[in-house]
N, C-alpha and C positions, 0 to 999 in steps of 0.2 A: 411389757416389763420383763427386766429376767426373770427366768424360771419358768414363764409363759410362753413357747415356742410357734406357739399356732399361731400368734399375731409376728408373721414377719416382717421386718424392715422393708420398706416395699423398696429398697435399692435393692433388695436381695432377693426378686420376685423372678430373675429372669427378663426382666423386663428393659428393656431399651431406651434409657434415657433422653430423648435428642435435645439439639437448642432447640426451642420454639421463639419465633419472634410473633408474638401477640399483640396487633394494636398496630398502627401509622401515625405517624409522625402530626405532631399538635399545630402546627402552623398551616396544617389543609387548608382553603380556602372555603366558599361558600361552594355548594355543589351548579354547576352548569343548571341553565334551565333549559337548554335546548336539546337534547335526547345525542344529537346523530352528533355534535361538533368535538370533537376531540380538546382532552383536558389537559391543558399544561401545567409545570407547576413542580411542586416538591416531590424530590422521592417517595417513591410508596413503599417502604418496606416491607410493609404487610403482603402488599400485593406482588412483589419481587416471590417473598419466601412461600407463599399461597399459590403462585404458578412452578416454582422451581419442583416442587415434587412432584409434580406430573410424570405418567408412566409413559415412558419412550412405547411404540408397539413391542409385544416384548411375549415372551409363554409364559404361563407359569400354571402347573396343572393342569397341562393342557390346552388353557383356553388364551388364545392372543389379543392382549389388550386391546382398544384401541381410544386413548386416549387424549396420543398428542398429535398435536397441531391440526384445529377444526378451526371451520371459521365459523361467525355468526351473522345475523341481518334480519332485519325486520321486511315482513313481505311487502309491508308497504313502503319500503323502501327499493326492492327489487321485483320488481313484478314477473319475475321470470319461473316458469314453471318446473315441477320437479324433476320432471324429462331431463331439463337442461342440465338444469343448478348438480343433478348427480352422475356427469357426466365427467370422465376424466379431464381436466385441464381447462375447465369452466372458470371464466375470468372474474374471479371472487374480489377484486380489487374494488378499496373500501368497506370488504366487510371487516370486520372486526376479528381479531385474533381468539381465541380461547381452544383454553384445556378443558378437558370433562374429566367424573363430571362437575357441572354446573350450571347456575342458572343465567335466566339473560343479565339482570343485575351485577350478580358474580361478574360475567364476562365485560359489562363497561365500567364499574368498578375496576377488574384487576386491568383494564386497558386506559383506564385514569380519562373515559371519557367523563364518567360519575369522580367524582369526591370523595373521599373517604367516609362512608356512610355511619361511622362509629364515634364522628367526629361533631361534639356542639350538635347543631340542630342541620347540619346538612341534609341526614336525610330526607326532611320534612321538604325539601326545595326540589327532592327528585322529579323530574317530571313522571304526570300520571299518580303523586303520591295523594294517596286517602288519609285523613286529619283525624276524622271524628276517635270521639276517648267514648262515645257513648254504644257505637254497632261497628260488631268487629267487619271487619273488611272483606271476610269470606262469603258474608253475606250478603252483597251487595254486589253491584255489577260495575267493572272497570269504570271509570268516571269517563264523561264526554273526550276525545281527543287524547286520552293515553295512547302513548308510543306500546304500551302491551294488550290493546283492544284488537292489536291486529295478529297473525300470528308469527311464529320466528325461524329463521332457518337454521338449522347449525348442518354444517357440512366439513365431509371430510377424504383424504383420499390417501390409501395405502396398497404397500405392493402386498397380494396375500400370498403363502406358501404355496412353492412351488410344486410339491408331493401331495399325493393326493388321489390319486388316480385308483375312479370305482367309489371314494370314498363320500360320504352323503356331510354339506357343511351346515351350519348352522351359526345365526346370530343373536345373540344374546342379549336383551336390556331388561335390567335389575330396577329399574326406575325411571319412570316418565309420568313431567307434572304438565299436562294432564293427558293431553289425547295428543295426537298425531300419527300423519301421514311419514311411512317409511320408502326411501327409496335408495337404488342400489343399480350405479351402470346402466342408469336410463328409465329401470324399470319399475312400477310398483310394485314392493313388498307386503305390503298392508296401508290400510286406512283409518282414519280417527273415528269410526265407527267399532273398529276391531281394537284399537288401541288406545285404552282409556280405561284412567285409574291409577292415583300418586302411588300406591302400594301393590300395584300387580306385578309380577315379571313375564315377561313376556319371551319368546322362541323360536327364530322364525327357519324353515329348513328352504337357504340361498344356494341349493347347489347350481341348482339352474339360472342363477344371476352371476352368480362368482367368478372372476377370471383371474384361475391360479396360475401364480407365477408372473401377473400382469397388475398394470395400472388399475384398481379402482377406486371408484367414489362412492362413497355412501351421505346420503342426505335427510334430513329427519326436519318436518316440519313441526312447532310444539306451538299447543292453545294452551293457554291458560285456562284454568280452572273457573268456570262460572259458579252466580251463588249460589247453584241447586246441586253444585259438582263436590263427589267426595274426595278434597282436594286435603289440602293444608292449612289449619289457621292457629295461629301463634295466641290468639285468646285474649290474655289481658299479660302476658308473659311482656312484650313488646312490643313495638308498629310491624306494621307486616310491611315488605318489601311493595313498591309499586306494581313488579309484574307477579304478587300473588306464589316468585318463588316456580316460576315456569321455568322449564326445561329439561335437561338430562341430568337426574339428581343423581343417579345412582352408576355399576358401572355397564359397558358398555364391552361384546367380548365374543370371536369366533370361534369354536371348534369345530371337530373333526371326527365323525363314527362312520361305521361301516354299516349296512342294512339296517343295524338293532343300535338303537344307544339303550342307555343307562340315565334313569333320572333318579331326583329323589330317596338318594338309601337312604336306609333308618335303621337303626338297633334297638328293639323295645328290650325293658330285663323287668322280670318278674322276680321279684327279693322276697326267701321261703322268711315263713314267721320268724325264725331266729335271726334273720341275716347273714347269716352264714353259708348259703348256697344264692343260687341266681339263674335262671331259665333265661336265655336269649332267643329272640325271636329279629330276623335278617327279613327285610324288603325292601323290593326295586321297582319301579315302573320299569317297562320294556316298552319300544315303541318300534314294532317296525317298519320302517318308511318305504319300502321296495313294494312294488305290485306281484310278488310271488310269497308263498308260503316260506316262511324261515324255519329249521330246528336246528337247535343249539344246545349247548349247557351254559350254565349259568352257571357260575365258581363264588364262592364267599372263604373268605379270608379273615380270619381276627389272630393274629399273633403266630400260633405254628397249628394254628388250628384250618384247615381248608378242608371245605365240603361242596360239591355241587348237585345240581339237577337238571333232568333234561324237559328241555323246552318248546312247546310248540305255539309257530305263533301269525297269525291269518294275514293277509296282503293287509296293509295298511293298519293292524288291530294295535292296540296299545291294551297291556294288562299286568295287573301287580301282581307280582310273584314272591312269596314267602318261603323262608326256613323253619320252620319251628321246630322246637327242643323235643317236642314229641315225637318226629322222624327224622331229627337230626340228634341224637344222644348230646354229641360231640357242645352242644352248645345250653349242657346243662353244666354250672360252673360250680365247683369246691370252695370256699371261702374268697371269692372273687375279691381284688381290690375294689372298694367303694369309691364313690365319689363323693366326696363331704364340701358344703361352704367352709372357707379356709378356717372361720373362725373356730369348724369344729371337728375337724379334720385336715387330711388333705386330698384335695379334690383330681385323681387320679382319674386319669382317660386311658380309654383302649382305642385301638385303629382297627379299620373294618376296611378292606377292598372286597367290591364287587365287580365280577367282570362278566359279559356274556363271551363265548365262543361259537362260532361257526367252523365247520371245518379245521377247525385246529387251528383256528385265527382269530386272535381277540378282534370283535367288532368293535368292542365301547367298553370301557369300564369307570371306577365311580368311587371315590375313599370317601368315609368321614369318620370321625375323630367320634366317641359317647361314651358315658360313664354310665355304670351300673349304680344305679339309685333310686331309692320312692320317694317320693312327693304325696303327702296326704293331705286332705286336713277335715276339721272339725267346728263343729260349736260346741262353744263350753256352755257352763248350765247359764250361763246371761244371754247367752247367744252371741258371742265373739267370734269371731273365724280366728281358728288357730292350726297355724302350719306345724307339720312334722316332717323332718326328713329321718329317712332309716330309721322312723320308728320312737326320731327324737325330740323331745318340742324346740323351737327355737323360736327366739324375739327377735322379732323384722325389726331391723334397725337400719333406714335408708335413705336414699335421698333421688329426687327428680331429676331427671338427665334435659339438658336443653342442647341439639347441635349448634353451629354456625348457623347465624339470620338467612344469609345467603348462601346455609349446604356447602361453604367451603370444607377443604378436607388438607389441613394444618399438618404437615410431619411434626408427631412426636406427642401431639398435642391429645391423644385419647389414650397412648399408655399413660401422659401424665395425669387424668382425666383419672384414669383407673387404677393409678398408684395411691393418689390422692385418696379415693375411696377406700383400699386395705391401709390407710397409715392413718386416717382419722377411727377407724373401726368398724365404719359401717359394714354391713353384708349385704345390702339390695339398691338395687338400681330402679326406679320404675320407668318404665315410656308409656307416653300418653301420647301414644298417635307417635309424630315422627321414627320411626320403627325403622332401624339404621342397618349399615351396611353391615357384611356376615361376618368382617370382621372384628368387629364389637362383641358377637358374640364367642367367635372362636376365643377371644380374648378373655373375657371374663370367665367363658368353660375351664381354661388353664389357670385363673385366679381363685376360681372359685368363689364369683361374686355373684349373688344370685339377681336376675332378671325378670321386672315387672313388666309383662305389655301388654298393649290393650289398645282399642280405639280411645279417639280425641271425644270432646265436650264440643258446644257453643257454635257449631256451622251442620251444615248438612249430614253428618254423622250421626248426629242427636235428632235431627228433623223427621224422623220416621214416618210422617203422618201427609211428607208432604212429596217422599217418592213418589217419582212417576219414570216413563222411558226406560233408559238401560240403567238405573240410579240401585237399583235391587240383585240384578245382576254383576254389578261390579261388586256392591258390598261381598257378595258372595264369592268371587275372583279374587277378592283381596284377601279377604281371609286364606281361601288355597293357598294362595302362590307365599304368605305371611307363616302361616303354620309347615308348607312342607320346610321351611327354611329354619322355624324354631323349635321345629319336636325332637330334632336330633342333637338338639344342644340342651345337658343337664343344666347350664343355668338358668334357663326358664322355667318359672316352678308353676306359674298358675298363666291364665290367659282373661283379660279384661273386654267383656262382649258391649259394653258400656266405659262411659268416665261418670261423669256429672249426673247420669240417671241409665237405668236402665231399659232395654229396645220393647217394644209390646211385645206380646204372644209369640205373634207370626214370625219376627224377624230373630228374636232370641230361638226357638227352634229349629229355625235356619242356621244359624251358627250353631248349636248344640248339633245338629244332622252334618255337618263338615266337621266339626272335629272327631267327633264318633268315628266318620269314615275314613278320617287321615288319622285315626289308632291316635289321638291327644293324649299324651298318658300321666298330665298332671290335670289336676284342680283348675275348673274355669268358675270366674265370677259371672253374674250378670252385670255387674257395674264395680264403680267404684265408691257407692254411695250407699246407703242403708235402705233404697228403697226397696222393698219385697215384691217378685214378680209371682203372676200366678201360675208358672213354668218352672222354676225353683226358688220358689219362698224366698227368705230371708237372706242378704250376702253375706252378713256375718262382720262389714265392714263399714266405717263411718266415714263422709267427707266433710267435716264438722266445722276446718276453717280451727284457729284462728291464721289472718293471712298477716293482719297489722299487726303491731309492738302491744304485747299485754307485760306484765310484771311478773317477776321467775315465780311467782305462790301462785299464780294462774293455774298450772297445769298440776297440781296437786288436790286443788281446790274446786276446779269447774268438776259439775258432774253432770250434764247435760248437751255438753261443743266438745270442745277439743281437748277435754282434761285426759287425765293419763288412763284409760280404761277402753277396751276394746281396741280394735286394728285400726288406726287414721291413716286415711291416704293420700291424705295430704293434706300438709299445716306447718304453721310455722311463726315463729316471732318480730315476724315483720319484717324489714328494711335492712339490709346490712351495706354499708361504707365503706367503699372500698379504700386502704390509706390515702395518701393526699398523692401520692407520687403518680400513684394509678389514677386520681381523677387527674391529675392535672396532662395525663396523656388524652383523655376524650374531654374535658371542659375548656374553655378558652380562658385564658387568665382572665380579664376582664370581668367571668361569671363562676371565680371561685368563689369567692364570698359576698355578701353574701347569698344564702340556696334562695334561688329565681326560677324564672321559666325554664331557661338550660339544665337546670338541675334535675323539675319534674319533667321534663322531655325525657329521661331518662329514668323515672321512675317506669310505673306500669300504666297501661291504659282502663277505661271502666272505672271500677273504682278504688283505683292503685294510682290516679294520676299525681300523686304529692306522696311523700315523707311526712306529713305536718303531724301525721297520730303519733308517726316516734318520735320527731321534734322533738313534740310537744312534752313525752314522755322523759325523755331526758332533761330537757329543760327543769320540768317541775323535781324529779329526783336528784339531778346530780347540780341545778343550779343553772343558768342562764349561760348557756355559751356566748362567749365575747369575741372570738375567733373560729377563724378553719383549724388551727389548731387546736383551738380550746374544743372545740367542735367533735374533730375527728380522737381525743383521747377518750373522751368522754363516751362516743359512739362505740368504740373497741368495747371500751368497758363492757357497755347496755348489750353488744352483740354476744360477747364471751358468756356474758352473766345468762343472756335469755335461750342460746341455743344449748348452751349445757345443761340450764333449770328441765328445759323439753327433753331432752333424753334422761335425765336420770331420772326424771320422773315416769317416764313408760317402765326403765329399766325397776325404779323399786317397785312398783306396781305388779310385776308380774307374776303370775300370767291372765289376773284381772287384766292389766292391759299385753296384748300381743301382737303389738306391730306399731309403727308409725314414721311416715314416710317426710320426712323434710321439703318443703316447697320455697328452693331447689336446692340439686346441685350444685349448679352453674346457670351461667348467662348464655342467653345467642348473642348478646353484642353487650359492650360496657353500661352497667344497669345498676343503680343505688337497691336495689330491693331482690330479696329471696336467692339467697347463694355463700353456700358459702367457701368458697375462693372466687376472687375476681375474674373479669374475662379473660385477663394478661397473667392468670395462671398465679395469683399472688397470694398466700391463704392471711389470714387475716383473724380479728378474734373470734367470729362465728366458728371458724377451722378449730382453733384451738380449746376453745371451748367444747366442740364435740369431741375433738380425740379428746380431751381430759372424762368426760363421760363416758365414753367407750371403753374405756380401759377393759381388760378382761379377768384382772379383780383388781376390785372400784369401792374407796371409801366416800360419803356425798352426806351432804347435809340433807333435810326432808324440812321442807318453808311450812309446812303444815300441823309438824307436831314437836319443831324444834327439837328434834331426834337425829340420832346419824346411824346411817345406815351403810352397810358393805353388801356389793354384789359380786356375786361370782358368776360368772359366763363362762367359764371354762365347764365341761361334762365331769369335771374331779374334784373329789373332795380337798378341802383345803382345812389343814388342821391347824391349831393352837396361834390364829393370828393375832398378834395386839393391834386396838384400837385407840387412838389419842386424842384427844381434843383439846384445844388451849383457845382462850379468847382474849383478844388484845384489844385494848380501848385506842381510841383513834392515834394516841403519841406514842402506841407500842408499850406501854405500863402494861404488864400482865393481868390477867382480871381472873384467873381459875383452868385448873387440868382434869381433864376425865378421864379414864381409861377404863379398857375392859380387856377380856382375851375370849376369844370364840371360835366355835369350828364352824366352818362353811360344808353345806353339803354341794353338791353338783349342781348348778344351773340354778343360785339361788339368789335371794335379797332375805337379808338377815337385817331386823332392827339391833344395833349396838346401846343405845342408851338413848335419852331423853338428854339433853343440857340443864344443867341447875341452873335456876334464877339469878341472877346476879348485880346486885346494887352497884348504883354509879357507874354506869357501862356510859361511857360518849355516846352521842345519839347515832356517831357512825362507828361501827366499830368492824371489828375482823376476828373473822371463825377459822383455824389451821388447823388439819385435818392431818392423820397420820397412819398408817397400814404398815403394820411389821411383820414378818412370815415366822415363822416357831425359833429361825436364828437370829434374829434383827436386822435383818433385812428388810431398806423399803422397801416395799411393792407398790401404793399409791400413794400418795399425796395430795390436798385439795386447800384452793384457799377462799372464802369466802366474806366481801365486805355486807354489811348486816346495816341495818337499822332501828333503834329503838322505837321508832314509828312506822307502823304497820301499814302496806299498802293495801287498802284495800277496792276490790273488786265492783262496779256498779253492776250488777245481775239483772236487774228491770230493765237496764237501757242499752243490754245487749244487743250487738248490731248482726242480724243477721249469723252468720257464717264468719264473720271481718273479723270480728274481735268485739270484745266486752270492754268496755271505759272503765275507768278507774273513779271511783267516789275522794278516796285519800291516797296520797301519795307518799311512799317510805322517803327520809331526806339523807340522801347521801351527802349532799352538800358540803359537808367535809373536808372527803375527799379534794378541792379543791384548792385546802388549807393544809394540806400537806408541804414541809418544808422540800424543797429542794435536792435530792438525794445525789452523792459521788460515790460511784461503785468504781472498784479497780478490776480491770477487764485486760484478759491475758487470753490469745488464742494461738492456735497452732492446726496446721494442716497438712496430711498427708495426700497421696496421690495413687491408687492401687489401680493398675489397668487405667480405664476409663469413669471409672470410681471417685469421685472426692471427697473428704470430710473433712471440715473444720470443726476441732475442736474448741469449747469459748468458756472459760473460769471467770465467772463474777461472783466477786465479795461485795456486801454493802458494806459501806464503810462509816455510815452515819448513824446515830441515834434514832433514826424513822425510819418506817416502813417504806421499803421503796415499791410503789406498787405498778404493777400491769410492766414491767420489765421487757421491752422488745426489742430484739437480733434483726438484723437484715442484712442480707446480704447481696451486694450490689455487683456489678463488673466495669470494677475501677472505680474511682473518686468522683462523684457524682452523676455514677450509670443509676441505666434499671436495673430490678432485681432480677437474680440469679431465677430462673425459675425451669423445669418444676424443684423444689427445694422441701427436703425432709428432714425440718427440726425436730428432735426429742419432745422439745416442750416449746412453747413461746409465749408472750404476755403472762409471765410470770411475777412472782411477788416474793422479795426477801425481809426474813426480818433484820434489825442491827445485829451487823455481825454474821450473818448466815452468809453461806456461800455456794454455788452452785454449779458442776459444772454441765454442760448442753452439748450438744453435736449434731449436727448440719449435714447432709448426705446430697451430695449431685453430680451431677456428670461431666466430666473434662467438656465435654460436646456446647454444654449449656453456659460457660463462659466465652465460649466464641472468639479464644484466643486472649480476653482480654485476663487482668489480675482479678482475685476475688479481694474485697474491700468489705469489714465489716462495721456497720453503722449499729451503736445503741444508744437508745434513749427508754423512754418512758412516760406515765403519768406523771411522776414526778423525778424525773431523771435526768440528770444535768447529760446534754448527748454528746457520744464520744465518735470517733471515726479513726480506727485503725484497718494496716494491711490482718489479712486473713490471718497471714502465719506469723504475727507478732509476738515474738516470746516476753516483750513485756506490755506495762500497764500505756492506753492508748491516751491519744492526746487529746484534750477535751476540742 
């Protein structure tokens, strides 16, 4: 809002808007059953723009990609051994084409031997695919006769640099699901013994395979993860792919050092009690790979500061070398810039080069980017976990990350991913296992978005009891290679040793004894659950659930699950819908209406396999859907009403409640439940519903005490605001005004008033909400449809963790008795750089309330939406007469040449469709 500057525009973030094309085309056919026979058929566009970004061999930092042009094959389809297959000009013909990384699926997918897996129930015909909704797939052993029982080639061959000479090379993989054999010009590099583990990185030093300046080949065989293996499992999120998600997920990369590389720097800061000073502490692994003694110095760099020392270091010895502030003056700092989450600061990085010298020759050297900042936290006196940064408390307010089903990697598609997150307000990300590439991180270090990670739930992760072999050893590898990767980035505040429960004794020690020794310098849990270990007691954190559609008085009112108190890490109000545009790209016409099997294909697995709880919910509140249409306005509603009721209710609760994690994000693939924006990047009312909660000061109704309350998220005081409240009976007849005027202190919730009683209210009626600053200035606004019959909660026949049923149902009913509303809609569009905005003026022009009011904006007359796209507001509500104007923010990039076209309608909104830049009223 103005006046509020911390929350940027997230077009204004620095951030790169691209097109993304999300989704393939709805006319896919059924998927192949035969694995190896190539797929004909309709363009894939998906898989066009999903291979086009692939990285040519190319430096950058050093290290040379290697990405493009690999081929793939199933061993049991070539029986030829590694010798060969990695051998220059090895007759790969018939295997399959792919980019990395990715997985085997990824690669016959984007090769259109597979179907569009995102499409109807395709994927369910994949060969090799696992059904059961009851035991997730990680647990279980590939089925009889899977094409991924066997294991997979991917091969590849490039010319390497030609310079080089004296100098020691090295190959790089960031990610392999699960084990495999490496090979390179004939040779073995490593075996599935030594490699193995979805979350290790691995290093291998190829000087003595490599031929610089020459043809080579490199070959990588990959197993899939068995169900004892600490692999990957998607849970009850969605189906897991046939092969389990096997391959080269992450990237793949050569460099170049002399005797001594440089691994792993790190910048710790010690922030003095005022925060006003900051002690830095610099280290590196050194590793020397020559059979002679090395001495060197070692140089460290942050800004125009350079320090070094001398180095000794044994034929083959690897050993970390530190700076600290006590023998380096130079790296105790003066009022250091901080690094703040955006929301309360700005999140300011420094750059650090380390380099070693021999002889007055750099061997190796090593940047990374870190912010000066602390991470604390606490229990408060209930025993809550409450975070602080620099000393300040702050409410986690976030939501669960899900990648691509099949580890694809989308241009554009995770700054929009992470723009989304600063323009609805959130500040936290969590991963739950899937623990992504560094560029994720580098990215939200510069947004300022703080990062939850942690191991996965529900497969061999959680099974502690039933390690055996190398299963304890990896865990322990993974974590390494996990933490040297995220300690040097301020956006990870804490570390998750557990999800769904936390690890016994021995194995929680084991993790605590690795981050001890890799200097962890934030806060670790043992779970993400309330269980108490007897290695460190209590987490401080609850996974309470609910996962299904409860009623927005829920989370005010539960004091036992998921209500508003204590840190939840994950919850949520069930199912969100994505508009009809977007189903009708993954559902087949024939199974839009009505919700079938295709529809729960697409919900979750376990016991997520239907929508029927929020249905049903809607149903009985808002009236019996008679259409997709009737269906899908309805569902906007239920999603806006329920994901806003869960934030602002942590948000007035605080710091009784301090934290709560949204279950999700996003999707891995197009999905009816737990997100909120679509797969196809579309936000929808769950989106708008949280940025309306988020605000960073926030007027809100309270379901509990028929009270209204304002919060302030900002760290400043806010003085002499007016509060207004007006309540309008279902025809918009005025029913009574409240006001107040209050000062906000710093980082608060302030109760404004109770609502007076008021006779003859319709049984559906509306609450409008007002926030004035000391000039009459809005600052917030909120609209709220009510009921004179209370929903109430069944508490006895609480299901678990899922959700709490309802005894009585609030009847909005109403709502669907609204007349027919004509707004007159005027927009106009500018163009700055690569910049867009359409600006868009709606007047209601009718006697009724025009309610849930939504903008869309399309490319052209009957495209898809423009996306990523950052509206002000959306699903909004005017009274007669009121007028409003909105604004629209995207990138020349994201129209893809074509017009922007702006389509409105509503709950009850006669729908219009004008161009963007129309200076006048559009055409119904």
């Amino acid at each position: 809002m103005v006046g509020f500057s911390k929350y940027c525009p997230p077009a204004l973030t620095g951030i790169v808007l691209t097109a993304v094309t999300w989704g393939m085309s709805s006319s896919l056919v059924a998927a192949q059953t035969k694995h190896a026979t190539p797929k004909a058929g309709v363009h894939n566009e998906q898989s066009k723009q999903l291979s086009a970004h692939k990285s040519e061999l190319r430096e950058e930092s050093g290290r040379t990609f290697l990405h493009k042009d690999w081929q793939a094959q199933s061993s049991c389809d070539d029986k030829v051994g590694g010798d060969k297959i990695s051998s220059a000009g090895f007759a790969a013909g018939g295997w399959h084409h792919a980019d990395i990384p990715a997985t085997v699926v990824g690669v016959l997918v984007t090769d259109k031997t597979y179907a569009d897996p995102n499409y109807g129930t395709n994927l369910k015909n994949f060969p090799g695919m696992y059904t059961s909704d009851k035991i997730f797939f990680a647990n279980v052993d590939m089925p009889a006769g899977s094409p991924f029982a066997c294991s997979w080639w991917f091969r590849t061959e490039f010319t390497a640099p030609a310079n080089g000479a004296g100098k020691t090379d090295w190959l790089h993989f960031n990610g392999i699901n699960y084990r495999a054999n490496i090979w390179l010009n004939g040779q073995k590099v490593a075996d599935a013994k030594e490699v193995a583990g979805t979350y290790r990185t691995f290093e291998f030093n190829v000087t003595k395979f490599l031929k610089r300046g020459e043809r080579n080949a490199l070959a990588v065989e990959v197993f899939a993860p068995g169900k004892d293996d600490l692999g990957i499992t998607w849970v009850d999120w969605n189906p897991t792919p046939p092969d389990k998600n096997m391959g080269i997920w992450k990237e793949v990369f050569l460099t170049q050092s002399g005797a001594v590389s440089v691994r792993n720097p790190f910048v710790s800061s010690k922030l003095g009690t005022n925060y006003k000073s900051a002690a830095l502490t610099i280290a590196a692994d050194l590793q020397n790979s020559s059979e002679r003694a090395v001495r060197g110095i070692l140089r460290a760099e942050i800004d125009n500061t350079k320090i070094g020392q001398p180095v000794q270091l044994g034929a083959g010895e690897t050993k970390t070398v530190r700076f600290s502030p006590a023998k380096f003056p130079a790296l105790k700092l003066t009022r250091p810039q901080l690094w703040w989450p955006y929301t309360m600061g700005e999140p300011h990085l420094y750059s650090a080069k380390i380099s070693f010298e021999v002889a007055g020759h750099v061997s190796d050297s090593a940047s990374t980017n870190f912010g000066v900042r602390e991470v604390t936290s606490e229990l408060t006196d209930r025993g809550f976990r409450l975070f602080k940064i620099n000393g300040r408390k702050i409410l986690i307010r976030g939501a669960a990350w899900a990648p691509d089903l099949l580890f694809r990697w989308v241009p554009g598609k995770l700054d929009a991913d992470l723009s989304y997150v600063r323009d609805m307000g959130l500040n936290t990300i969590r991963l739950e296992g899937r623990l992504d590439r560094e560029e994720f991180y580098e990215k939200t270090d510069r947004l300022g978005i703080l990062v939850m990670p942690g191991w996965t739930c529900c497969d061999a992760w959680e099974r502690w009891k039933d390690w055996q072999g190398d299963q304890r050893d990896i865990a322990a590898a993974s974590l390494k290679s996990q933490i040297h990767i995220l300690r040097q980035h301020p956006s990870a505040f804490v570390w998750l040793n557990g999800s769904d429960g936390p690890p016994p004794a021995d194995v929680e020690s084991m993790y605590l004894g690795i981050l001890k020794d890799l200097e962890w310098p934030n806060p670790a849990l043992s779970s993400a659950s309330a269980t108490a270990t007897t290695v460190t007691g209590g987490s401080g954190v609850k996974m309470t659930g609910p996962y299904e559609y409860v009623p927005p008085v829920y989370w005010l009112t539960d004091k036992d699950a998921g209500g508003a108190q204590g840190y939840n890490t994950e919850t949520s109000p069930g199912p969100a819908i994505p508009p009809r545009e977007s189903l009708e790209r993954f559902l087949p016409k024939d199974h839009l209406w009505p919700i079938d099997e295709v529809w729960n294909f697409h919900a979750g697995k376990e016991r997520f396999t239907t929508i029927n709880v929020f249905a049903d919910g809607l149903n009985r509140r808002y009236g019996q859907a008679t259409s997709l249409d009737d269906f899908e306005r309805k569902a906007q509603a239920v999603t806006y009403d329920g994901q806003r009721a869960m934030f602002e209710a942590y948000s007035r609760n605080k710091y009784n409640s301090t934290g709560v994690i949204q279950w999700m994000l996003d999707n891995a693939w197009p999905s009816l439940i737990w997100h909120l924006y679509d797969y196809y990047l579309v936000p929808a009312g769950g989106y708008y519903g949280t940025k309306k909660a988020c605000e960073p000061v926030h007027v809100q109704y309270s379901y509990d005490t028929n009270s209204v309350a304002v919060i302030n998220s900002t760290y400043a005081p806010v003085k002499g605001v007016k509060v207004t409240a007006k309540l309008f009976n279902l025809d918009a007849s005025d029913k009574g005004t409240k006001e107040a005027t209050l000062d906000l202190n710093p980082d608060s919730s302030t109760t404004a008033f109770e609502l007076p009683k008021v006779e003859r209210l319709s049984k559906t009626y509306f609450l409008k909400l007002q926030l004035q600053d000391s000039a009459g200035k809005l600052v917030s606004d909120n609209f709220y449809w009510l009921s004179t019959k209370a929903d109430v909660l069944d508490w006895k026949n609480k299901l678990d963790t899922v959700y709490t049923p309802q005894a009585e149902f609030g009847d909005l009913t109403g709502l669907a008795t609204l007349p027919e509303v004509q707004l007159d809609v005027t927009s106009a569009s500018k163009t700055e750089g690569t910049k867009n905005t359409t600006r868009v003026t709606v007047k209601n022009l009718d006697n009724s309330i025009a309610f849930m009011v939504h903008l869309r904006a399309t490319r052209n007359r009957g495209g898809t939406d423009i996306t990523p796209i950052f509206w002000d507001e959306n699903y909004f509500s005017l009274l007669p007469g009121e007028q409003r104007e909105v604004s629209a923010a995207y990138s020349s990039g994201a129209l893809r040449g074509d017009s922007a076209v702006l389509e409105v309608d509503g709950f009850n909104v006669a729908r219009q469709t004008l161009e963007a830049d129309t200076a006048t009223g559009g055409n119904p």
